[in-house]
N, C-alpha and C positions, 0 to 999 in steps of 0.2 A: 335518743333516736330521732331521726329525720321520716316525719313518715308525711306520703302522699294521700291528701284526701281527694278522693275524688265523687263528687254528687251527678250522676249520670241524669239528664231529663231526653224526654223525646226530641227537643229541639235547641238544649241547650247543654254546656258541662261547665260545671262549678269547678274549684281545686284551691286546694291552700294545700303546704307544705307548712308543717308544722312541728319546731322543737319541742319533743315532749319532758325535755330537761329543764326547760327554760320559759316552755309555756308561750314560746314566741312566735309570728307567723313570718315566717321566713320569704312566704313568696304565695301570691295569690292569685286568682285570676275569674274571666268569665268568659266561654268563647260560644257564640248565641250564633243563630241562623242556620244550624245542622239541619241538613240538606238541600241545602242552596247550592248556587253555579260555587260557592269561594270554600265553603266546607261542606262537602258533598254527603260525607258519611262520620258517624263516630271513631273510626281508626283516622279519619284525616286529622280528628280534633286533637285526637292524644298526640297524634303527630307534630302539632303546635304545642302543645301543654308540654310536652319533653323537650322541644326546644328553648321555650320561653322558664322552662323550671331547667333548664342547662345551665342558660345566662346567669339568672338570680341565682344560683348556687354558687356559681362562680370555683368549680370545683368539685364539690362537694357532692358527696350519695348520699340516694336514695336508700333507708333501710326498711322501707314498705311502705305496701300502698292498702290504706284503708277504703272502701267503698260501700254507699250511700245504697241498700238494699230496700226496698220499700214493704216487700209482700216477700213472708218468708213461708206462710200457709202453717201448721200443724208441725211441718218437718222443723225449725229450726228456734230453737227457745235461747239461743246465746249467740252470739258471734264464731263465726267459721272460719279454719283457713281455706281457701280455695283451694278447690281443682276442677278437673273435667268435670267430674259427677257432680260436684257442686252447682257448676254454670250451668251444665244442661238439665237440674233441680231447679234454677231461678226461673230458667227460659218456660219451662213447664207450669210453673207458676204466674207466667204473664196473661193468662186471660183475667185473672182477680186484679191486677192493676197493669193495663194496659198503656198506660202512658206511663209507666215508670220500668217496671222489671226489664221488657226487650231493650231498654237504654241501660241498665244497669247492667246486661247481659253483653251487651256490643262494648262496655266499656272497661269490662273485666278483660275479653279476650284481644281489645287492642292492648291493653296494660299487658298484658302476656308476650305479646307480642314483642314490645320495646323495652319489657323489662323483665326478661325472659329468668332472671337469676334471684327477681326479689318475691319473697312474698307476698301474699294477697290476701286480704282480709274482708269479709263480708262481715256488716253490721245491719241489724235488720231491725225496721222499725215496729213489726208483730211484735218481736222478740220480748217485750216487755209486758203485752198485755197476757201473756201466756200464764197470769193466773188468774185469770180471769173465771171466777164460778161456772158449774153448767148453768144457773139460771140467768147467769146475765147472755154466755155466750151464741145457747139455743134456740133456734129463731123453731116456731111455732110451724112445722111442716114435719108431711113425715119426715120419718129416722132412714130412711131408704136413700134419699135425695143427702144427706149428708154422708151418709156412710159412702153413697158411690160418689159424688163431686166437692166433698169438702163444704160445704152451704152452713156457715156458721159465723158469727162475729169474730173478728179475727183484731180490728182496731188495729192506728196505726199514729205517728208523731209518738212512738215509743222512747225512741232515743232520746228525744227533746223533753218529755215528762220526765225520764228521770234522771236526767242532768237539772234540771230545773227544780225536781225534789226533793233533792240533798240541799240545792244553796238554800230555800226556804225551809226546810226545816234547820238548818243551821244559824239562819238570819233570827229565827226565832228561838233561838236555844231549845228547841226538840229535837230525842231522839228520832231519825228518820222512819226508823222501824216503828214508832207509835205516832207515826204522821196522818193526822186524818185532813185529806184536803180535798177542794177541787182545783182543777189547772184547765184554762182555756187556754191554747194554743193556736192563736190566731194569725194568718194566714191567708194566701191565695187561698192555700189548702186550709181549714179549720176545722178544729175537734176539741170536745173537754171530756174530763178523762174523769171520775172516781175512784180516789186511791185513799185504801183502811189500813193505816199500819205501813204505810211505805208504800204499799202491793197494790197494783189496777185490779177494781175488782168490778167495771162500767167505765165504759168508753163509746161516746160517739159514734163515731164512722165502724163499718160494719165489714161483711164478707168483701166487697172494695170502700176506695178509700170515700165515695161518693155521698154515703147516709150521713144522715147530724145537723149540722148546722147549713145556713144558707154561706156559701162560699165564694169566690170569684167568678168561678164560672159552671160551678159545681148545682145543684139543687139542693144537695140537702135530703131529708124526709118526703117523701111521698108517697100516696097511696098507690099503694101497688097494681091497683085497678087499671090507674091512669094508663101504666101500660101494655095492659092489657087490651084498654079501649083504642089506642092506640096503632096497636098492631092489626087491630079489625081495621082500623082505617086507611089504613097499606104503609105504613112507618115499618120499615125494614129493620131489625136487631142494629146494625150500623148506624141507622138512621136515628134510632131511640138513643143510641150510645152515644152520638156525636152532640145529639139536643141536650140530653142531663147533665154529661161531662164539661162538655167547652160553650154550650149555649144558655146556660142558664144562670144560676145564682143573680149576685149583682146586676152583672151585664144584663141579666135579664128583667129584673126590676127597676134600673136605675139608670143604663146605659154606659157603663163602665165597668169591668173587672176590679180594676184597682177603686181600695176603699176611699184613697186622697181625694179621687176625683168624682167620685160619688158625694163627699162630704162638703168639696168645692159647690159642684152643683146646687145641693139642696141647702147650704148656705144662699148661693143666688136666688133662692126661689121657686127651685126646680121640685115638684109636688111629688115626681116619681120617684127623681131621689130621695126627696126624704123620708117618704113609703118605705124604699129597699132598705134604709138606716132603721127603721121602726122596725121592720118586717125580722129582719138580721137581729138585732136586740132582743125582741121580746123570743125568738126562737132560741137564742144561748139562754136568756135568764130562765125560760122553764129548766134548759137543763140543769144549771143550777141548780134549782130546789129543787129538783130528782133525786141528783147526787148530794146535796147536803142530806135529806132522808138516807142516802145508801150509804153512806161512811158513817149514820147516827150522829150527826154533825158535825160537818165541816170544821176546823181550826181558822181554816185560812181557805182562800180563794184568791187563786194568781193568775194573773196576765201576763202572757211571755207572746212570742214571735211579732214579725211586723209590724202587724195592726195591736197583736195585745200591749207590744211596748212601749207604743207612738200614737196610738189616737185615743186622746185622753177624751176627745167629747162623745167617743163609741163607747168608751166603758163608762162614764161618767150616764149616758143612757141607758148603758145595761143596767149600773148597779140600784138607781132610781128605781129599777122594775123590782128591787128584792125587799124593798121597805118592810113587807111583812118577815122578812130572817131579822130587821132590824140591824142592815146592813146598810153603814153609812163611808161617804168619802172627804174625804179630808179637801178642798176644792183647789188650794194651794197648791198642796201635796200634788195631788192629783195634774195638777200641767208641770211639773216641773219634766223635765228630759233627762235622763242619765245612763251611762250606762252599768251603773249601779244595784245591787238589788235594793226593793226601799217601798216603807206601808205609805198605801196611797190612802188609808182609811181614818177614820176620826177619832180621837181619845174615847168617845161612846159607843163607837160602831160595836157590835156582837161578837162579830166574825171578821177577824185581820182579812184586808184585802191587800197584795201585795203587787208588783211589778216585778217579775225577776226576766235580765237580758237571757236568752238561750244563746248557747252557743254548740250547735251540734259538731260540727265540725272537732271544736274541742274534745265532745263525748267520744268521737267517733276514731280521734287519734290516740286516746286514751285507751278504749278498748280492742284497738290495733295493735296495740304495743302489749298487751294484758295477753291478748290470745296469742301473740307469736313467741313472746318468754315464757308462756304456759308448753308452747308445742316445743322445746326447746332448738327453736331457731335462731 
């Protein structure tokens, strides 16, 4: 099958077209600046992505289109196929991830639009953390406040954990289902996940995608106080939302969202980058030792997305911070680039540390094609 992937963001749309026979990417693309003078709205995007996947096809149909769902809430523990009731389920769901779900929501119903006779498949990044305990998921408030607005850990970089958990428990000849690991999934967006036996059972980032780790532009953990003091001081809910989400993390310790140029920096000299690089490390490596105690010891501890794949002197910082798990890196190992899965760690180290590439898009046409031969379409 030929299926369309498409990664909806606020500002941008991802897409690959992908043989899921052949495991080939047929046709890919990025169309950035949504809502500027030249791509006004997300139907004008898809409006280019069907032309530009016309050409490359060269022929050829479309047999579905899989899409990048971020926040699926409570409602949705597997992949869906679309309809009405589905989309306006996503749309209802976008105050919990506000910069993802309304783009995923405008990008479902342009796909409708233009491709009125295929398929549609929602893949959801919660979806995975959905067995998640009630002790990990419960956040410490009344039961009132969850029961009326959903206020619970919800976790998210689902899809990517566990496509990234079968290659590693395979690279390591374990079965998945007795996989005890941790997976950092580094990123603009970052999160590490706890998974006992295959299954999340602790994960980072919380009721939105914002809690966890210090992020691109994200903050991370904070005391909740903060914005409470905050709000005494005339910081409007907007105003709180646009400071944690797009003004903080990196950007805000180091003066750059992207980690390359934060790492540029505090190589030159720059004190506050290399603050933000400190600051960012030792806040993954506690979680680390969190979740090696919550899987009763880790196996293994992986590095996937972006930053986990590609900046070996970030992880190379982190795993320095685990000395007492008696977790070592191989230094060799550790710079080589590939996109291979492959142990970065030492013939002594304790605990296999691994790099495995994600490839969600991959996950994401796979389980497109799973749910639409399941519905039999």
């Amino acid at each position: 099958m030929l299926v369309l992937v498409v990664n909806s963001g606020s500002s941008s749309l991802k897409y690959q077209v992908r043989d899921t026979d052949t495991r080939e990417v047929v046709a890919k693309g990025l169309i950035d600046r949504i809502g500027g003078q030249e791509v006004p709205d997300h139907h004008e995007a898809l409006v280019r992505l069907h032309r530009d996947v016309a050409e490359a096809l060269d022929g050829k149909s479309i047999d579905a289109v899989g899409h990048r769902v971020v926040h699926g809430g409570e409602r949705f523990s597997q992949p869906v196929l679309v309809d009405n009731e589905i989309t306006r389920t996503i749309e209802r769901l976008s105050p919990l991830a506000p910069l993802h779900n309304p783009a995923s929501a405008m990008g479902i119903r342009a796909v409708a639009d233009l491709y009125p006779d295929i398929p549609q498949v929602a893949v959801f990044d919660t979806a995975f953390h959905r067995t998640l305990p009630q002790r990990a998921w419960r956040y410490a408030i009344p039961q009132s406040l969850y029961r009326r607005y959903g206020i619970r850990r919800y976790g998210f970089h689902g899809t990517s954990c566990d496509y990234v958990s079968g290659l590693a428990a395979d690279f390591l000849g374990v079965p998945v289902e007795n996989f005890d690991a941790v997976i950092a999934h580094l990123g603009n967006g970052a999160s590490v996940t706890a998974l006992k036996d295959g299954r999340s059972i602790d994960t980072s980032m919380g009721f939105t995608p914002m809690a966890g780790l210090v992020m691109g532009t994200r903050s991370g953990d904070i005391d909740p106080s903060i914005l409470v003091f905050l709000g005494r001081e005339g910081y409007g809910p907007d105003d709180i939302d646009n400071l944690l989400n797009r003004e903080s993390g990196l950007l805000a310790l180091g003066g750059a969202a992207d980690m390359r140029e934060v790492e540029q920096e505090a190589a030159a000299g720059n004190e506050q980058a290399r603050l933000a690089l400190e600051i960012a490390a030792y806040r993954l490596a506690k979680y680390i030792g969190a979740y090696h105690v919550a899987v009763g010891g880790a196996k293994a501890i992986v590095f996937t997305a972006g930053i986990g794949e590609n900046a070996d002197e970030f992880r190379a910082q982190v795993v320095d911070l685990l000395g007492a798990l008696n977790v070592r890196l191989d230094p060799e190992a550790n710079a080589v680039r590939s996109k291979e899965v492959r142990r970065i760690s030492s013939a002594d180290s304790a605990i296999d540390v691994l790099v495995v590439p994600t490839d969600e898009e991959e996950a994401i046409a796979e389980a497109t094609v799973d749910t639409v031969l399941a519905a039999g379409r």
